[in-house]
C-alpha positions in Angstrom: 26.4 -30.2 -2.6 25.4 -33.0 -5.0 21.4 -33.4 -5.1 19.8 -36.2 -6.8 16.2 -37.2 -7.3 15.3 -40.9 -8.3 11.7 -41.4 -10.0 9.9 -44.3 -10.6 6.6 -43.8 -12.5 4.1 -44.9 -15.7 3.8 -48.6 -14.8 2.8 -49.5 -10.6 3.2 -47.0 -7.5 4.8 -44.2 -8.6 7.2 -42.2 -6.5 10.0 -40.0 -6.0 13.1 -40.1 -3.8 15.7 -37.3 -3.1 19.9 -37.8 -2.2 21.9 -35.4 -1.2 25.5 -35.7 -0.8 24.7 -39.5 -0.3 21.8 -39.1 2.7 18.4 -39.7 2.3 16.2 -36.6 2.8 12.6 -37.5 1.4 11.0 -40.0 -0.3 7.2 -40.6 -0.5 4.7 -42.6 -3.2 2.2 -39.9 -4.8 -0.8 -42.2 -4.2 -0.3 -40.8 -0.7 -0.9 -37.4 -1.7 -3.2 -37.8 -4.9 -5.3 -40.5 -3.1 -5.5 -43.1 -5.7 -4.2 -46.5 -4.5 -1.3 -47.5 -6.6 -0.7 -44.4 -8.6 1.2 -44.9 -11.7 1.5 -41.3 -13.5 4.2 -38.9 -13.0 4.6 -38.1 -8.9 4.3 -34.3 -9.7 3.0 -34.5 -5.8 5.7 -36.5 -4.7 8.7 -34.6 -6.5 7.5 -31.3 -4.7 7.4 -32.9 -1.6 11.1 -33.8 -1.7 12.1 -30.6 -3.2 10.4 -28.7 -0.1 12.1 -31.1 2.1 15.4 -30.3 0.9 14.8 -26.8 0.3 15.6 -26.8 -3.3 14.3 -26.1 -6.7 14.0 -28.1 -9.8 17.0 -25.8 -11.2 19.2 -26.8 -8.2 19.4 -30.6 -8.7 22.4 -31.9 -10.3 21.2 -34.8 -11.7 17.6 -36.7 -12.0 17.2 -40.5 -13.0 14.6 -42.8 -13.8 14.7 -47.0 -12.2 14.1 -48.7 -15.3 15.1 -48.2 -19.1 12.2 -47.5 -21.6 13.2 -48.8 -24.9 14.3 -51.9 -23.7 11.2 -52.5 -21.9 9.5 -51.7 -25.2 12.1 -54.0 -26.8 10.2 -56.9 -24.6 6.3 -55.6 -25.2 7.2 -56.0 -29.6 9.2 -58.8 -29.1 6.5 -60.9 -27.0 3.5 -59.6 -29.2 5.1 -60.6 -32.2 5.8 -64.2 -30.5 2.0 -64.6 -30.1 0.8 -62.8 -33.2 -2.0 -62.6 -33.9 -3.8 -63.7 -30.6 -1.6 -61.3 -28.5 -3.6 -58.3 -30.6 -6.3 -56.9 -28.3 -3.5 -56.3 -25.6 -0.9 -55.1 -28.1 -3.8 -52.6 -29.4 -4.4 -51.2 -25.8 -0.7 -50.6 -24.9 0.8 -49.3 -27.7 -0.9 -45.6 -28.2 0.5 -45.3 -24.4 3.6 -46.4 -25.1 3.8 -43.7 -28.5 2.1 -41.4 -27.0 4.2 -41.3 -22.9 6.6 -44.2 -22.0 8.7 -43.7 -25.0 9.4 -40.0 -24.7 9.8 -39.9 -20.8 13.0 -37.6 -21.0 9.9 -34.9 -22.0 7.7 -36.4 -19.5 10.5 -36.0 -17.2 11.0 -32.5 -18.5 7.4 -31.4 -18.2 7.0 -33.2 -14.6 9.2 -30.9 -13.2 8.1 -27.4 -15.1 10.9 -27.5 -17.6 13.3 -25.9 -14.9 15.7 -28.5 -15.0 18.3 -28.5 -17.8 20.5 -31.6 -16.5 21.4 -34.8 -17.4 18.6 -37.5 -17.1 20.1 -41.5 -15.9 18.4 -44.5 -16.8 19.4 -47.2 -15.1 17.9 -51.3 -15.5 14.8 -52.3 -13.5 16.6 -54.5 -11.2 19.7 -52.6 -11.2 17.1 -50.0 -9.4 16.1 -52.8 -7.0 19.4 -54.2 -6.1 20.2 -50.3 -5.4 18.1 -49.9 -2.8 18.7 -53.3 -1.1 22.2 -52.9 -0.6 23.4 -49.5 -0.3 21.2 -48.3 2.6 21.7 -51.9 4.1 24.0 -52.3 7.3 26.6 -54.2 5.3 29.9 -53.5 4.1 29.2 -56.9 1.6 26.3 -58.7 0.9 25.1 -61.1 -1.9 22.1 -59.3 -3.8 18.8 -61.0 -4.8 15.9 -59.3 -6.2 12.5 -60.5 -7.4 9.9 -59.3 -9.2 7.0 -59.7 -11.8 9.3 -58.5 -14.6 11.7 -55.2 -15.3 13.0 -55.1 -18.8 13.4 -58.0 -19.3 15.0 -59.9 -16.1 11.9 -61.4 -13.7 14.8 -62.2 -11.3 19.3 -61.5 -10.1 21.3 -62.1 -8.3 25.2 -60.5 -7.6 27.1 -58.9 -5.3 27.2 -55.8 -3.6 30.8 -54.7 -1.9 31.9 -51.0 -0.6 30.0 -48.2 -3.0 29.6 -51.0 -5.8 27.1 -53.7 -7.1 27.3 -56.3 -9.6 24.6 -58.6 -11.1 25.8 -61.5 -12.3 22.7 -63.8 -13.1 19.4 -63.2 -14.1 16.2 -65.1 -15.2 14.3 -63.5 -18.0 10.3 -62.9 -18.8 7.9 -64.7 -19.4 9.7 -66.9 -16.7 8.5 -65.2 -13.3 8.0 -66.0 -9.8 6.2 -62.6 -9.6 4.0 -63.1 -12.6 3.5 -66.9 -11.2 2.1 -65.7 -7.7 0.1 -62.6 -9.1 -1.4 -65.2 -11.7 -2.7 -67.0 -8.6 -3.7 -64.2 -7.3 -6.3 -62.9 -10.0 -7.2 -66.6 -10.5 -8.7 -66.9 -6.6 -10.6 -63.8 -7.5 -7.6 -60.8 -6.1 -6.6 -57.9 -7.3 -3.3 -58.3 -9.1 -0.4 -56.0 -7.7 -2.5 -55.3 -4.8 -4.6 -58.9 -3.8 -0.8 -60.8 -3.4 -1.3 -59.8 0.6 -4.6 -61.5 0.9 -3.4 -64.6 -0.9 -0.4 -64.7 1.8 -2.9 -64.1 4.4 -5.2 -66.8 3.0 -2.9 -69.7 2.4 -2.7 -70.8 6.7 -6.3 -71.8 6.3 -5.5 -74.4 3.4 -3.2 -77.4 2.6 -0.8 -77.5 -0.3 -2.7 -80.1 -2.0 -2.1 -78.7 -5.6 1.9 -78.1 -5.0 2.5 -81.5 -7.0 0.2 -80.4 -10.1 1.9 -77.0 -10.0 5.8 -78.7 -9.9 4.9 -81.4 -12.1 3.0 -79.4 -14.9 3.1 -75.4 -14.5 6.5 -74.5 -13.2 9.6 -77.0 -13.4 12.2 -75.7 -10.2 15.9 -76.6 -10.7 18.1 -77.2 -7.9 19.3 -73.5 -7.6 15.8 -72.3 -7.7 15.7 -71.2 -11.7 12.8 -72.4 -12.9 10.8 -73.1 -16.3 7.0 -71.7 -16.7 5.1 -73.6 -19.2 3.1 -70.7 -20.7 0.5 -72.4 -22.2 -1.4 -72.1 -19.0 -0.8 -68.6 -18.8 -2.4 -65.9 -20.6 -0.4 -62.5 -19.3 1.8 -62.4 -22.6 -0.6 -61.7 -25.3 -4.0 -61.0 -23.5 -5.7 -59.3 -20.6 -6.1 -61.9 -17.9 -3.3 -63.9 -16.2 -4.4 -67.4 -16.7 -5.5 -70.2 -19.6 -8.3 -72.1 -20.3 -5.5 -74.9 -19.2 -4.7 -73.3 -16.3 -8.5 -73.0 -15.5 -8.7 -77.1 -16.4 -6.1 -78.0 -14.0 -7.6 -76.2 -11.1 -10.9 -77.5 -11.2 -12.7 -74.5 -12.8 -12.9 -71.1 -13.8 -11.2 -67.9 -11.4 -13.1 -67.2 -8.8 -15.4 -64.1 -8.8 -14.2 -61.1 -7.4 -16.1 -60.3 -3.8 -18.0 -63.9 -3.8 -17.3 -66.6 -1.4 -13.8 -67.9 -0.1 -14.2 -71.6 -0.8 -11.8 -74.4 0.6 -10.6 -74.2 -3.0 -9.0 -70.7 -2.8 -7.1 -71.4 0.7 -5.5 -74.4 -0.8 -4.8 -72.9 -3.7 -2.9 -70.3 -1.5 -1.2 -73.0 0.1 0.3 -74.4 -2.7 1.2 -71.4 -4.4 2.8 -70.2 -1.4 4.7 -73.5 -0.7 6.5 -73.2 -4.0 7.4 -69.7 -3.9 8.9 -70.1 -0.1 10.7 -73.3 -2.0 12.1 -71.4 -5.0 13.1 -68.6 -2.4 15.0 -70.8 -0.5 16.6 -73.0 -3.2 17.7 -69.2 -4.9 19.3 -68.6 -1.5 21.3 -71.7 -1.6 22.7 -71.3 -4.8 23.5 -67.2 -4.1 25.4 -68.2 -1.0 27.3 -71.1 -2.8 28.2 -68.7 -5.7 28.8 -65.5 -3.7 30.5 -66.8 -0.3 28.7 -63.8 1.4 27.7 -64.2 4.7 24.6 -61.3 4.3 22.1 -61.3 2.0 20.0 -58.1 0.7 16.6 -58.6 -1.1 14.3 -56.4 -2.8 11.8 -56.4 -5.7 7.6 -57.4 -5.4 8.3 -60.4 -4.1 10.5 -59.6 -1.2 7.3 -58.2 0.3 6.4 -61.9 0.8 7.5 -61.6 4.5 6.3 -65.9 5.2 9.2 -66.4 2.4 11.4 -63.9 4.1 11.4 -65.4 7.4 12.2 -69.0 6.1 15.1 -67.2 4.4 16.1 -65.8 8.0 16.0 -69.0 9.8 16.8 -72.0 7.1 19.1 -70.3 4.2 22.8 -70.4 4.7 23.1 -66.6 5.7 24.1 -65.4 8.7 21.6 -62.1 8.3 18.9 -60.9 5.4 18.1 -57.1 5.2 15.3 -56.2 3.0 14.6 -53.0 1.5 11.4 -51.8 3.3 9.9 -49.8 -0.3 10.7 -53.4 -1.9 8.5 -52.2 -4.6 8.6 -50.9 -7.7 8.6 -47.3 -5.3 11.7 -48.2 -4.2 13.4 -48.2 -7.3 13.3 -44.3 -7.3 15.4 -44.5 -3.6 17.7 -47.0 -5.5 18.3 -45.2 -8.6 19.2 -42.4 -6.7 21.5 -44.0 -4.9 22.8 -45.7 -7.6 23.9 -42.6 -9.0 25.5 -41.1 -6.5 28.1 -44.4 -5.5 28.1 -46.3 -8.6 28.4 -43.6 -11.0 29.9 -40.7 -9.5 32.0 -43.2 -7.4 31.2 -41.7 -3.7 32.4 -43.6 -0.7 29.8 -45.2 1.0 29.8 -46.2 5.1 27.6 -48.9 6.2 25.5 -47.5 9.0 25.0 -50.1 12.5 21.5 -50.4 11.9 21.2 -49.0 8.3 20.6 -45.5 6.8 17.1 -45.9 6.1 16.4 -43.7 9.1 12.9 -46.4 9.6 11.9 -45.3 6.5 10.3 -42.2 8.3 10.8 -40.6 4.7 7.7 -38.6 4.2 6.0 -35.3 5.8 5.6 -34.5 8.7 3.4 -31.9 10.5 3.7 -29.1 13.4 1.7 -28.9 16.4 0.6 -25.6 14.9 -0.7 -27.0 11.0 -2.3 -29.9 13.1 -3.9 -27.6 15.8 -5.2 -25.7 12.5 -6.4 -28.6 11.0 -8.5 -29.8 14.2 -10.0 -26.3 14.7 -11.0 -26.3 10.7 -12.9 -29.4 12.0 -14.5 -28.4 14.5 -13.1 -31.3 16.9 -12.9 -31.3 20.4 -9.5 -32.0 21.7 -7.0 -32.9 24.5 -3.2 -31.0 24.1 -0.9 -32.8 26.2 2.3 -31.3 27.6 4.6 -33.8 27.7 5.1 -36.9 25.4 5.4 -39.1 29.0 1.3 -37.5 30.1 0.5 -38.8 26.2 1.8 -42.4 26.3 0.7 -42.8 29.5 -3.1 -42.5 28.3 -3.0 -43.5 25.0 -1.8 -47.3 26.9 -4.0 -46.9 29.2 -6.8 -46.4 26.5 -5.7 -49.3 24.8 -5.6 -51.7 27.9 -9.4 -50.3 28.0 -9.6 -52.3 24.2 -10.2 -49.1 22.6 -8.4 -49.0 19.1 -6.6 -45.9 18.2 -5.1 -44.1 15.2 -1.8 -42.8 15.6 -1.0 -40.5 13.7 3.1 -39.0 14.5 6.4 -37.3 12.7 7.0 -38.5 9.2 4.9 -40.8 7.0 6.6 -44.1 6.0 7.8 -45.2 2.4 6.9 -48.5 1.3 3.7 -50.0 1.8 4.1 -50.7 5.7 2.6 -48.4 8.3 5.7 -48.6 11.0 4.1 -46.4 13.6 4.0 -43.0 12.3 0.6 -43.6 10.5 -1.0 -46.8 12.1 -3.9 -48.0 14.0 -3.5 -49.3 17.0 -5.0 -52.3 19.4 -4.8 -54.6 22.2 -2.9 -57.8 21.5 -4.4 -60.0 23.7 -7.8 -59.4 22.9 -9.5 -62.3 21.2 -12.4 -60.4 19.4 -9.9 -57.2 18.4 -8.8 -59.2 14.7 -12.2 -59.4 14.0 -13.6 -56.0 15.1 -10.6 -54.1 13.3 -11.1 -56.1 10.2 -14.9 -55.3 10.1 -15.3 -52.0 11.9 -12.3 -50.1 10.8 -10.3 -51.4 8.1 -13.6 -52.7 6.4 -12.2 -55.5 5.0 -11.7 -59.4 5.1 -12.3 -61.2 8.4 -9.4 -64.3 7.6 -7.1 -61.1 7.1 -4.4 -61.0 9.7 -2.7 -58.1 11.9 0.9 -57.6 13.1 2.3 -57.5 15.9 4.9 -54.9 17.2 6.8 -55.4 19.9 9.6 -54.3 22.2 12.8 -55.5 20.4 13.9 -55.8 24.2 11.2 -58.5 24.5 10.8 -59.8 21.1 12.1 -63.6 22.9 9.6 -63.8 24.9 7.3 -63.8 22.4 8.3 -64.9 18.9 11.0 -67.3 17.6 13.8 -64.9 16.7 17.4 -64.6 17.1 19.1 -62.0 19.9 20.9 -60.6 16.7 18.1 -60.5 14.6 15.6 -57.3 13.9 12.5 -57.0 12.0 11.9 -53.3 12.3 10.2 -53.3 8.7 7.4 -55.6 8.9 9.2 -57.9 6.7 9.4 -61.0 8.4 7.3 -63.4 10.1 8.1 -65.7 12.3 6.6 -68.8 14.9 4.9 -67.3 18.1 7.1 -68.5 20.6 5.4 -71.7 22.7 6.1 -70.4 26.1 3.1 -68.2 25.0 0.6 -70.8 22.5 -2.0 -72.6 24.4 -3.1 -75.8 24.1 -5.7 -76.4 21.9 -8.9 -78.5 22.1 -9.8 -81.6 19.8 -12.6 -79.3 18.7 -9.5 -76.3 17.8 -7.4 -79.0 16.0 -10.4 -80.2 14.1 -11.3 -76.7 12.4 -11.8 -76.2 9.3 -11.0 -73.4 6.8 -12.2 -70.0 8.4 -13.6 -71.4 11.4 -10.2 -72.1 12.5 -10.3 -68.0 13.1 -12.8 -68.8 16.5 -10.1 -70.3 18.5 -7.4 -67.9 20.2 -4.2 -70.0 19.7 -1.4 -67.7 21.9 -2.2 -64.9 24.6 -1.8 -62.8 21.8 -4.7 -64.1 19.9 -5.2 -60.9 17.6 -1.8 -61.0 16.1 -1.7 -65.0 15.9 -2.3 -66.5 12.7 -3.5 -69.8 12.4 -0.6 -71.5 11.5 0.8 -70.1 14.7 2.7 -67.4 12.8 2.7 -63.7 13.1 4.3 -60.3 11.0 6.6 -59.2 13.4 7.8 -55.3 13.6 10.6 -55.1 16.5 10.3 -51.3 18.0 14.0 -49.9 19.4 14.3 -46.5 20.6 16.2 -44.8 18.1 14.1 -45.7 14.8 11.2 -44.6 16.8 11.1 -43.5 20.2 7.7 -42.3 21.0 6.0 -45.8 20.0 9.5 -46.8 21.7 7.8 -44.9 25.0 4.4 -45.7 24.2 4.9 -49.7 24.0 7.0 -49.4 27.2 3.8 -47.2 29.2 1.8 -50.0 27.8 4.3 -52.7 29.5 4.5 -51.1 32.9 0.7 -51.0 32.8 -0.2 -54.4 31.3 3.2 -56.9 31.4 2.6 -57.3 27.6 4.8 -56.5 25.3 3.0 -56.2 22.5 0.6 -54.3 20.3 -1.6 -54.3 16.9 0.0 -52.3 14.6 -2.0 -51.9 11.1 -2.2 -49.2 8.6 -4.1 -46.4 9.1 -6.6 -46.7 6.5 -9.5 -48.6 5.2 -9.6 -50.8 2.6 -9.4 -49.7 -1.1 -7.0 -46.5 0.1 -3.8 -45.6 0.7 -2.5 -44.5 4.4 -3.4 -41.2 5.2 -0.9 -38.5 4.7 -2.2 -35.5 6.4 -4.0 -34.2 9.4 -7.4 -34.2 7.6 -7.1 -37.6 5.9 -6.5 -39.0 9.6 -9.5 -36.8 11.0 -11.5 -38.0 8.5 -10.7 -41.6 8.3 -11.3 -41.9 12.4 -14.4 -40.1 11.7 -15.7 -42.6 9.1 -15.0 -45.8 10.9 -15.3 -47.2 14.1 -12.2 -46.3 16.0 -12.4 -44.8 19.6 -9.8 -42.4 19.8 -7.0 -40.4 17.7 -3.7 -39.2 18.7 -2.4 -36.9 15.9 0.9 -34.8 17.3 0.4 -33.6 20.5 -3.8 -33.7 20.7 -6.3 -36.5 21.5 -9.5 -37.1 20.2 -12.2 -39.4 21.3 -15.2 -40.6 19.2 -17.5 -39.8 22.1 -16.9 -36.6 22.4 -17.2 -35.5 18.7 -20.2 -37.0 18.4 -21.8 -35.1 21.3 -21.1 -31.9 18.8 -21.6 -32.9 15.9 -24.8 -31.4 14.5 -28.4 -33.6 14.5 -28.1 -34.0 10.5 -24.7 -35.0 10.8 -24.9 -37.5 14.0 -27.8 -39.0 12.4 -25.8 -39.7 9.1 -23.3 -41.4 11.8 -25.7 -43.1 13.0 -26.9 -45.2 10.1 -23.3 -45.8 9.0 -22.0 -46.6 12.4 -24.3 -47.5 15.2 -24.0 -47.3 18.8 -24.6 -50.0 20.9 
C-alpha cells in the first residue's frame, strides 16, 4: 500500500487530499471544519480528517507533498518589489516577516502540522503543475489537452500542455504580472467585491449590464493576441507593489473611484461586469483555439480560479473546437492538494493510470460523512423534534412533496463535497418554478444579494427538455452554464424587454423562473444515479409528483460562511434562517414544530430575528 497526502496551504483555501494506491479516499478544505471562510493556515483539521478516513497515521504515509514551490514564489515577491522599489514598500514590509517567519521554512511547518510523526520525503511540485494534476488525471480521458488559469502560481498566471496515459506535460505558459485571474479579481475589488471570494457576484452581476467598456479595456488595459496571450499594461494596476488592485488610472478610465463595499449597485458596476466578463469569455475561447491547433486533442481539461467561471466554461463547451471539456470540480487553489497527490503517485512513481467512464472523482463526495446514530445524537443534544423515516423511498416521497408545497429545505446527506460547490450532499433546496423563491432564498436564508442567481439541478434524463445541452454532454459539477432551452422561455412583454438593471429581476422569463437568469441563462448541475442516487430518487419523487424536472440547488449556508460540515452546523444554520424544514440522514425536521418547544426566551429571540407572518 502506497499512501499519499497532497496539502495546499499559507496563501487561499487551504486543504488536504489523501491517495492511496492511486484512489481518492478523502479530501476536504479546513475552512469547513475551522469555520473561517477561506482558511489559509495549515489544514491541521483537514489532514486528520483524511488520516481517519483512511485509517492511518502520520507514521504510515509514504510520502506527503505540497502544490506549489516556495522559493520560487519568493523568487517572484523580491523580484517584483525590487521592480517597483521604493513605492512597492508598504506591501513588501507586510509580507516579508510572514514569509521569514512561515512560507519559507514549510518543510517544518509541514513537520509540525502533522505532530512530527512523519519522517518521509516531502514533494514540491509547481503551482500549475498542481492544477493541471487534478484536471487530467481524475478526468474520463485517456488524452486531453491541459489548460489552467489562475491569479498567479510561481510565477506562470496561465499553461497549457498535454496530458496522455499516467503523464502530463506543460508546454506554454504566460507569466505574472500578466493575468486573467488578477485582471477579473482587479474588477472585482474595483465594483466594491471581495477579492478571491466577490468574483461569483461579479459573474452573477454582469446579465444586468452591457459591455460598454470592453473597447476601453482591449484598447488600453489588456492587449489579446490571436491565441488568447495577452499584454496587461500595469500602470492601471496597483496589485504588484501596493495593497489595492487598481490605479489612480484605472480609477480615471472608469469614471471614478471603486465602489464602496455594501453601498448601492449602480448601472455602472453591471456594465462593468459585462465588459469584464466579455473579455475573459473572449480570451477563454481564443486560448482554446490555439490549445486545440497546437495539441490536436480532441478533449480538453481545465482547472485553476478561473475555471470556476462556469458562463466562460459553457462557451468553451459549445463554440471551442473540442469535442468535450471536463473541469476539475475543487478548480481552486484546494484542488492543488488532490492534484499534487496525484501527481505523485503517476508522474513520479510512474503508476498506471485507467481512465474511469464518468471519472474517478466519485462527485467529489470527498468529505465526512455521518451515521444515523452521531446524527440521532446530535438532534437529541438539541433538543429537536424529529421524524425517522424507514425507508429512503417514505423520505423522498415527502421531502418532494414538501417542496411542491414551496417550502425550502436543507439537505443535509453522506459525504460533504470538495470544491466550493454544494452538489447535493450539503445544499438547500427549492421549487424551480416558483417566481418569488430567488428572491425569498436570497433574503430569508442565504442573507445575501437579491440580483444573485440560483442553479438548477436537474434529471440528466431530462436535462433536453430544459437547457441547451448535448445528449453526450454532463454538467454534474456545477460548472457550466448554459441557454434555458425555448421550448420552456416565455414571451416577454414590451414592458419585460424594456427593463432596466435590477428591475429586470420582476419578470419570470422560463417556467423555471428561480433558476433563470436574465440573460436567459442558468448553472446547470445534471443528477445521474450513480454519482448520487438519493437526490437521484428525490428529483425523480419530485417528477412523478409535479412533471418538473428540476430543482434549486444552493449551498447550505448563509452568506459570509462556509457550508456546513456537521450535524450541528446544519441544525443550527436551519435554525437561524428562514428555511421550513431539514432532512439530515434519515430524520426530518420542521421549523414549526421546533418552535412550538422552544422555550419563551428563546422563541421570542426568534421572533425578532425572524417573524412569522
Amino acid at each position: 500500500m502506497t499512501a499519499i497526502l497532497g496539502i495546499s496551504a499559507f496563501y487561499h483555501d487551504s486543504a488536504a487530499a489523501l491517495v492511496v494506491d492511486g484512489k481518492i479516499v478523502a479530501a476536504a478544505q479546513e475552512e469547513r471544519f475551522t469555520r473561517r471562510k477561506h482558511d489559509y493556515q495549515f489544514p491541521q483539521a483537514a489532514v486528520q480528517y483524511c488520516l481517519q478516513e483512511a485509517g492511518l497515521e502520520p507514521e504510515q504515509l509514504d510520502y506527503v507533498g505540497f502544490y506549489d514551490k516556495p522559493l520560487s514564489k519568493f523568487e517572484r515577491l523580491l523580484e517584483t518589489y525590487l521592480a517597483f522599489a521604493p513605492s512597492g514598500y508598504r506591501s513588501f514590509r507586510q509580507a516579508i516577516p510572514l514569509w521569514l517567519k512561515q512560507k519559507l521554512h514549510l518543510p517544518k511547518e509541514l513537520g509540525k502540522g502533522l505532530e512530527h510523526r512523519y519522517s518521509g520525503r516531502y514533494v514540491f511540485t509547481d503551482h500549475h503543475e498542481s492544477h493541471a494534476a487534478s484536471a487530467f488525471f481524475p478526468s474520463p480521458f485517456d488524452e486531453a489537452a491541459i489548460l489552467t488559469l489562475d491569479g498567479v502560481g510561481e510565477w506562470s498566471t496561465a499553461c497549457f500542455g498535454t496530458g496522455s496515459g499516467n503523464k502530463i506535460e506543460l508546454s506554454q505558459e504566460i507569466r505574472f504580472p500578466h493575468s486573467l485571474g488578477l485582471l477579473y479579481s482587479a474588477m472585482t475589488y474595483y465594483t466594491g467585491f471581495r477579492v478571491n471570494s466577490g468574483e461569483y457576484k461579479l459573474m452573477g452581476l454582469a446579465p444586468y449590464g452591457q459591455p460598454i467598456y470592453r473597447s476601453q479595456i482591449l484598447d488600453y488595459v489588456v492587449d489579446v493576441k490571436e491565441d488568447g496571450s495577452f499584454h496587461m499594461d500595469m500602470s492601471f494596476f496597483n496589485y504588484c507593489q501596493g495593497l489595492t488592485m487598481t490605479s489612480r488610472k484605472f480609477n480615471q478610465l472608469f469614471g471614478g473611484p471603486p465602489r464602496t463595499p455594501e453601498s448601492e449597485i449602480t448601472q455602472r458596476e453591471m456594465d462593468l461586469a459585462a465588459s469584464v466578463q466579455s473579455v475573459t469569455e473572449e480570451i477563454m475561447l481564443r486560448m482554446s483555439r490555439h490549445v486545440h491547433a497546437q495539441t490536436g486533442c480532441r478533449n480538453l481539461v481545465l482547472a485553476g480560479g478561473v475555471a470556476l467561471n462556469c458562463v466562460g466554461n459553457g462557451r468553451l463547451l459549445r463554440e471551442s473546437p473540442f469535442d468535450d471539456v471536463w473541469i476539475q470540480p475543487a478548480a481552486g487553489d484546494a484542488g492543488g492538494a488532490l492534484g499534487n497527490a496525484l501527481f505523485i503517485w503517476h508522474q513520479l512513481l510512474d503508476q498506471p493510470r485507467v481512465p474511469e467512464p464518468q471519472d474517478s472523482q466519485q462527485g467529489s463526495f470527498l468529505g465526512p460523512q455521518y451515521t444515523d446514530g452521531q446524527i440521532r445524537e446530535c438532534l437529541e443534544n438539541e433538543q429537536a423534534i424529529f421524524q425517522h423515516f424507514d425507508s429512503d423511498q417514505q423520505m423522498c416521497d415527502t421531502v418532494a412533496a414538501l417542496i411542491a408545497e414551496q417550502h425550502v429545505v436543507g439537505w443535509f446527506q453522506g459525504r460533504m463535497e470538495f470544491g466550493p460547490r454544494a452538489l447535493g450532499g450539503r445544499s438547500i433546496l427549492g421549487d424551480a418554478r416558483s417566481p418569488e423563491m430567488q428572491s425569498v432564498m436570497n433574503q430569508k436564508i442565504k442573507f445575501r444579494e437579491s440580483f444573485r442567481p440560483f442553479a438548477p439541478m436537474v434529471l440528466e434524463s431530462h436535462k433536453q427538455d430544459y437547457f441547451e445541452l448535448e445528449a453526450s454532454h454532463q454538467s454534474p459539477y456545477m460548472l457550466m452554464v448554459a441557454p434555458v432551452g425555448q421550448q420552456v422561455r416565455r414571451e416577454q412583454s414590451p414592458e419585460a424587454e424594456q427593463a432596466f438593471g435590477i428591475d429586470k429581476l420582476n419578470y419570470p422569463r422560463s417556467t423555471i423562473p428561480a433558476v433563470t437568469h436574465v440573460d436567459h441563462s442558468a448553472r446547470v448541475q445534471t443528477i445521474d444515479a450513480t454519482r448520487n442516487p438519493l437526490m437521484h430518487q428525490l428529483m425523480t419523487a419530485f417528477h412523478q409528483l409535479t412533471g418538473c424536472a428540476v430543482l434549486i440547488n444552493t449551498s447550505f449556508n448563509v452568506r459570509g460562511e462556509p457550508i456546513v460540515c456537521t450535524p450541528q452546523q446544519a441544525f443550527r444554520c436551519f435554525m437561524t434562517t428562514e428555511m421550513d424544514a431539514l432532512v439530515i440522514g434519515q430524520y426530518l425536521l420542521l421549523k414549526t414544530e421546533q418552535l412550538k418547544i422552544a422555550t419563551a426566551t428563546e422563541r421570542q429571540q426568534h421572533l425578532e430575528q425572524f417573524p412569522l407572518d
